[in-house]
C-alpha positions in Angstrom: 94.2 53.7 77.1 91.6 54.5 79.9 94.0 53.2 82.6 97.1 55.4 80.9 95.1 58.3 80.9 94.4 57.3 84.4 97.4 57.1 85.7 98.4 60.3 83.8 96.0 62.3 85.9 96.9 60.5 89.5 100.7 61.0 88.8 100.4 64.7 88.2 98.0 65.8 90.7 100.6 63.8 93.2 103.3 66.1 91.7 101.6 68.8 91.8 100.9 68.3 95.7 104.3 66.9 96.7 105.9 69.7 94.9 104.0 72.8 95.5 106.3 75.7 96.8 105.0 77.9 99.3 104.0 81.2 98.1 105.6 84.4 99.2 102.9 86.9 100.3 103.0 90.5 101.8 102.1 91.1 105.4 98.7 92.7 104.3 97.7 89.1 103.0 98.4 87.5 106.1 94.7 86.6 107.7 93.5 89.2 110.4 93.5 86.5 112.9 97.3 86.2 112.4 98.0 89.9 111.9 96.4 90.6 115.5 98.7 87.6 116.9 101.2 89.3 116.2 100.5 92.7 116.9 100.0 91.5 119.7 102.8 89.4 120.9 105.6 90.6 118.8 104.4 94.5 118.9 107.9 95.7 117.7 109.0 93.7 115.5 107.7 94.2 111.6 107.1 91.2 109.2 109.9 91.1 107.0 108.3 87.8 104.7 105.1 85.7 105.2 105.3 82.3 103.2 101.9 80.3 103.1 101.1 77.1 102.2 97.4 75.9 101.9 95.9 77.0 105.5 99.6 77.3 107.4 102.3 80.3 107.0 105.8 80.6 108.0 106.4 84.4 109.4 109.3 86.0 109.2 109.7 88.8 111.5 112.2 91.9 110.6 114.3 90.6 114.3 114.7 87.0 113.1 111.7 85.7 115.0 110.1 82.8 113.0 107.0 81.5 113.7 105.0 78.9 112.2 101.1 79.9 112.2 97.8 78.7 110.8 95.2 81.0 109.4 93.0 80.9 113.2 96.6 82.4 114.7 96.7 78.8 116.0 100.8 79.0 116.2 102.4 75.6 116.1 106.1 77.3 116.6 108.0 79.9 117.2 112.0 80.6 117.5 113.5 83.8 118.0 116.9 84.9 119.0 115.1 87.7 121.4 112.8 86.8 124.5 109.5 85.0 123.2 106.6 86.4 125.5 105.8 84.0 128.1 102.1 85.0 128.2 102.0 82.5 125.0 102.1 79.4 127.4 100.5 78.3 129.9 100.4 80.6 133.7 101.6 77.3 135.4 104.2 76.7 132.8 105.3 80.7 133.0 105.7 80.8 136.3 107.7 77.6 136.4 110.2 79.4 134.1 110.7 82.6 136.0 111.0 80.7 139.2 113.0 77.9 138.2 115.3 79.7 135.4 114.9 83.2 136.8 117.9 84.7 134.3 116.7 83.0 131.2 114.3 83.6 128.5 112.4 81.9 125.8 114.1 80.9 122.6 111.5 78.6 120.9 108.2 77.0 121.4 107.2 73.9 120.2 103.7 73.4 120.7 102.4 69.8 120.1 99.1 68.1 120.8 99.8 67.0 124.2 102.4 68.9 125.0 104.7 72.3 124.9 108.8 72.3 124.2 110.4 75.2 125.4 113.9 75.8 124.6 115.4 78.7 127.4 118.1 81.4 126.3 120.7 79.2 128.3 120.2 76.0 126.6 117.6 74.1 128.8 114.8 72.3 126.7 111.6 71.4 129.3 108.9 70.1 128.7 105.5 70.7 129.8 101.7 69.6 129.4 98.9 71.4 127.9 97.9 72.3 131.2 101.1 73.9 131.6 102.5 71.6 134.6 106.1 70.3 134.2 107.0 67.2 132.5 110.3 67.0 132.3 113.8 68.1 131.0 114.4 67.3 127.3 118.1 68.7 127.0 120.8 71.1 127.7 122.1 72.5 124.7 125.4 75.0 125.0 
């Protein structure tokens, strides 16, 4: 009976983790860390939706702009159909963008733990180290 009620207990609390849903919250719950990100880096553009899950939310901005954030504003992506601001990488990796892709923009950031993926406006996806020095070309996507 012990090892039923047991295995009750472990199977639920498994279901209850593997199927949690986030939770839709209003801007004004987002943490002030995160507000200031973004009032910061995406002045103009309201949050339409914030979903959170444990620490992490999904942000929803009112121009399409989705970004993936933990509750120190420690983003982990972001993808936008309008210019991301470049000021969120790396100088090295900034300036390698206006210089080498002058007529492009940021689409969407990846940022992993040893590196950043930056998808460009025309299709280019580079990638580049924490340092923000280039690494390589990823893909071109049309």
């Amino acid at each position: 009976m012990r090892k039923l009620l047991l295995f009750t207990l472990i199977f639920v609390t498994t279901m209850n983790f593997t199927f949690a849903r986030d939770k839709i919250i209003s801007p004004k719950e987002l943490p002030e860390a995160v507000q200031s990100f973004l009032q910061k880096n995406f002045p103009n553009s309201a949050v339409k939706y914030a979903e959170k899950e444990f620490s992490e939310y999904e942000v929803h901005l009112e121009d399409g702009t989705e970004i993936s954030i933990r509750k120190n504003a420690d983003w982990e992506s972001i993808k936008s159909r309008n210019p991301i601001p470049d000021t969120l990488l790396p100088k090295a990796a900034a300036e390698y963008i206006s210089t080498e892709y002058p007529e492009d923009f940021i689409r969407e950031i990846e940022k992993n733990l040893f590196d950043y993926e930056v998808k460009l406006s025309s299709g280019w996806e580079l990638r580049f180290k924490t340092d923000g020095s280039f690494s390589g070309i990823l893909d071109f996507d049309d």
